[in-house]
C-alpha positions as a Markdown table, in Angstrom:
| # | Residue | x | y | z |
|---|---|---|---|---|
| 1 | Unk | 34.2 | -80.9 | 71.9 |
| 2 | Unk | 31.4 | -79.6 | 74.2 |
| 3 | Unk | 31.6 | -76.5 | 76.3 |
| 4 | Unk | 32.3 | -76.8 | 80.0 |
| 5 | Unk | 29.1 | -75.7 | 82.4 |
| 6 | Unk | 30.9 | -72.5 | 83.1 |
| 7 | Unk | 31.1 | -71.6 | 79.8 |
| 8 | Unk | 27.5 | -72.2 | 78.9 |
| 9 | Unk | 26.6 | -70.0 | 82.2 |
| 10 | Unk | 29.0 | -67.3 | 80.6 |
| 11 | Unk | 27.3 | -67.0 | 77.1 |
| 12 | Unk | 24.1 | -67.4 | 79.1 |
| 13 | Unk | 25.0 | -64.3 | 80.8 |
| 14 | Unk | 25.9 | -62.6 | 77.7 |
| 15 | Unk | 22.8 | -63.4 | 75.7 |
| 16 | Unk | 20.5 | -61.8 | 78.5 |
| 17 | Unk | 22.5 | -58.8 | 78.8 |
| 18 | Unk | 22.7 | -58.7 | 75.0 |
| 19 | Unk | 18.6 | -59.1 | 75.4 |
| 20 | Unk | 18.4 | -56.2 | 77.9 |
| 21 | Unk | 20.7 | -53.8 | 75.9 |
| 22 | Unk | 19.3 | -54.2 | 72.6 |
| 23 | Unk | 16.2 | -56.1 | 72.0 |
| 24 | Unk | 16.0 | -55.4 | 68.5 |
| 25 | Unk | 19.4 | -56.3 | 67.8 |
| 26 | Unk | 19.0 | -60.1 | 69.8 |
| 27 | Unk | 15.6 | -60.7 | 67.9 |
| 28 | Unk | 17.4 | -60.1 | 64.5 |
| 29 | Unk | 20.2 | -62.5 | 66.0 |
| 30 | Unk | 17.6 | -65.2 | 67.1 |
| 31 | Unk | 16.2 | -65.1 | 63.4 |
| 32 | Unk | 17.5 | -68.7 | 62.0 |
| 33 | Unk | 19.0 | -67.1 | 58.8 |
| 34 | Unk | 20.4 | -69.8 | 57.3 |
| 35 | Unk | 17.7 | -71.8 | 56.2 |
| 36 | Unk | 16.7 | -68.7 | 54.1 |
| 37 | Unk | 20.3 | -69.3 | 52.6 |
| 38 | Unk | 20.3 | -72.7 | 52.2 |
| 39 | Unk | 17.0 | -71.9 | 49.8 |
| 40 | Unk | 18.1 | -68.9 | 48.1 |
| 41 | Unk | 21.3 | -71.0 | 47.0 |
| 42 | Unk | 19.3 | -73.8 | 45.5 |
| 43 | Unk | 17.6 | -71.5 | 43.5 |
| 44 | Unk | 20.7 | -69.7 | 42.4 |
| 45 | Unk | 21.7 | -73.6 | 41.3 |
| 46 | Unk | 18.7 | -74.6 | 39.7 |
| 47 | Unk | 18.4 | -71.4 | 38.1 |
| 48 | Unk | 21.8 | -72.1 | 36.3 |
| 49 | Unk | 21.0 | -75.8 | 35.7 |
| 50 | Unk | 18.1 | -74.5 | 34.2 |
| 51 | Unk | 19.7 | -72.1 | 31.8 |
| 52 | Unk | 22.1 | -74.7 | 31.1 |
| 53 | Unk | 19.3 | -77.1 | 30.1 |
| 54 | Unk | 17.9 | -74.3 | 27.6 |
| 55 | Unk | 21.4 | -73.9 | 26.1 |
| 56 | Unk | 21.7 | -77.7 | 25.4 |
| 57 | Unk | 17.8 | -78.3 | 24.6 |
| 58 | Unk | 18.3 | -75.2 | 22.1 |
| 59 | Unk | 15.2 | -74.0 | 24.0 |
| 60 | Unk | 15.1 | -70.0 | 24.7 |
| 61 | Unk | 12.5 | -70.2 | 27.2 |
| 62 | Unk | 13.7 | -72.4 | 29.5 |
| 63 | Unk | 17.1 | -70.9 | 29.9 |
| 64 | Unk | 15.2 | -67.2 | 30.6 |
| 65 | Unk | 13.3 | -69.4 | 33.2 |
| 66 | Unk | 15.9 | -70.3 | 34.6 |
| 67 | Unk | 17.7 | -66.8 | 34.7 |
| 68 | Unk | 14.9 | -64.9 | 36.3 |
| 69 | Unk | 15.3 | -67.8 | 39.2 |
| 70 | Unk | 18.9 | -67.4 | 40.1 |
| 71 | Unk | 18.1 | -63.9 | 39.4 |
| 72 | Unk | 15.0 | -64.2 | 42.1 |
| 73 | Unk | 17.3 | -66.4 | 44.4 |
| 74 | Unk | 20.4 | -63.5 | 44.1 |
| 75 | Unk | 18.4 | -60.7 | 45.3 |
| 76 | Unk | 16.9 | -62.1 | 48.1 |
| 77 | Unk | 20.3 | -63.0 | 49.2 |
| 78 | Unk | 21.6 | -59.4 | 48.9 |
| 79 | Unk | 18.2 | -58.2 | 50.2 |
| 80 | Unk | 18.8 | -60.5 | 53.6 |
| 81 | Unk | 21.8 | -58.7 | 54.1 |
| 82 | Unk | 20.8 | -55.6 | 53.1 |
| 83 | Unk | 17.9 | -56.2 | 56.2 |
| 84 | Unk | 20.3 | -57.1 | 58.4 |
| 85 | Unk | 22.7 | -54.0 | 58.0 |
| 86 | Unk | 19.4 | -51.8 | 58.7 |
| 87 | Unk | 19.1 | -53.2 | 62.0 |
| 88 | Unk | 22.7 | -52.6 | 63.6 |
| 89 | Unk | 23.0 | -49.8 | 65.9 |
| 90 | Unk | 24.0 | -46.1 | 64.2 |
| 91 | Unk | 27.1 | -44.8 | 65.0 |
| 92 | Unk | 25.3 | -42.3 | 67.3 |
| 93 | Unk | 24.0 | -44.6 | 69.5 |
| 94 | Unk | 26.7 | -46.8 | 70.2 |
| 95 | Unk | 28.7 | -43.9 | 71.2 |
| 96 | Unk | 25.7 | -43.2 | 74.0 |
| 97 | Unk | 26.4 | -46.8 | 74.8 |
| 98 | Unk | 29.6 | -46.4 | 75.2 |
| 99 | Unk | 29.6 | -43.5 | 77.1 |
| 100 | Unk | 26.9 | -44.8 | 79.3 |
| 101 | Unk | 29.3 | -48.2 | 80.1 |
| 102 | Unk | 32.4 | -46.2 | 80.8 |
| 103 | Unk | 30.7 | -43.9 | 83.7 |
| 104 | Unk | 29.0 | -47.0 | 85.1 |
């Protein structure tokens, strides 16, 4: 089910005031993040297909490969989010927001 015109000129609305109040916040949002994802959960897979495949191949060093690859493809997950928490607003200055809102 689409969205009616007037709801696409409502979250048009929003997404430019979004822009105007807090650039840095709308060009983290505009950041496609779920490509990124998409990759750093394949690796997490092959990672453990690999280690799997060392098990049954009796093969050490294929199974270590494959650990520091799911390892690789964990971090960056947690390190995605991690960026993305450094970016929202401190408390501080949402209160000025706030503040600034309420006398308007």
């Amino acid at each position: 089910m689409g969205l009616t015109d007037r709801e696409k000129k409502i979250i048009d609305e929003m997404e430019r005031a979004l822009a105007s109040e807090d650039p840095r916040l709308a060009a983290a949002l505009e950041r496609n993040v779920r490509p990124r994802l998409l990759l750093n959960i394949a690796a997490i897979l092959s990672g453990i297909a690999l280690i799997l495949a060392g098990v049954i191949a009796n093969f050490a060093p294929l199974g270590v490969l494959g650990f520091l690859i799911a390892l690789v493809g964990a971090v960056t997950v947690r390190l995605g989010k991690v960026e993305l928490k450094a970016k929202a607003p401190k408390g501080a200055r949402m209160q000025d927001r706030w503040d600034r809102r309420n006398q308007q």
